[in-house]
N, C-alpha and C positions, 0 to 999 in steps of 0.2 A: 368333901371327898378327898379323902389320902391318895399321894401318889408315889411311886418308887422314886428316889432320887435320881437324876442321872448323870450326879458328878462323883459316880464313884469310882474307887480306886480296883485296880484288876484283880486284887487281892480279894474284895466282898463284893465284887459284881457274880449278881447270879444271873441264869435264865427268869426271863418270866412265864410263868405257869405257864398263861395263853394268854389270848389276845393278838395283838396287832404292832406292828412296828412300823414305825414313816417315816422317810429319809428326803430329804432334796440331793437330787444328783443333778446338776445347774451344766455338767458338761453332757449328758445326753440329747441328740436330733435328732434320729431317726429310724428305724423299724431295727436295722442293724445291732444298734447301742442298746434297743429294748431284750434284744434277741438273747444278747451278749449278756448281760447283768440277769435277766432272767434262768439263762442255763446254768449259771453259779450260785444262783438264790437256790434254784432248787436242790441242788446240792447238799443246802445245810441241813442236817438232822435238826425235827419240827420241825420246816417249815409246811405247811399244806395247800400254800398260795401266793402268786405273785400277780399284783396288779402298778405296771408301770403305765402311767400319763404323760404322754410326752410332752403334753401344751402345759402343766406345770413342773414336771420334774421331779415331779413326785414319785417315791415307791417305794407302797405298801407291803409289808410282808405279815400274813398271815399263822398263825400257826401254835405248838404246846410247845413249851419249854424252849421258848427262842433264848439265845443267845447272841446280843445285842453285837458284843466282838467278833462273835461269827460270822455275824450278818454284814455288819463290818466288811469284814475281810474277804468275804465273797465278790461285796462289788466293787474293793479294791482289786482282786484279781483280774474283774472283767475289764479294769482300765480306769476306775471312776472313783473321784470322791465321794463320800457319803457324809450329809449333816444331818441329823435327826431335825426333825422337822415336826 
């Protein structure tokens, strides 16, 4: 099974079609920081869903034509690192 690289350069990074995106956010604990990251997730044009876990730090972002530096940049606004995960 082929997968999209994800060491590319900002120059040939595209959205992906659809599918799923997962991050570890390792400074997230509590309903607050879910709240937070989630009201800028949705924000981003495609996204259609967010599911943050707080017992792993995980979150998923759902949705067509994501753009990975969007998504990025969303939960950097809410306060958070984001590592693909």
């Amino acid at each position: 099974m082929s997968q999209t690289p994800t060491s590319q350069t900002s120059a040939d990074a595209k959205p992906t079609e659809a599918g799923e995106l997962t991050y570890l956010v390792s400074e997230m604990t509590c309903d607050h920081c879910k709240a937070s990251v989630t009201g800028e997730l949705v924000k981003v044009p495609g996204v259609k869903a967010v599911g943050v876990d707080l017992d792993t730090k995980l979150v998923r972002v759902r949705g067509a034509n994501l753009d990975d530096s969007a998504v990025r940049a969303a939960i950097e606004e809410a306060g958070y690192a984001a590592v693909s995960a």
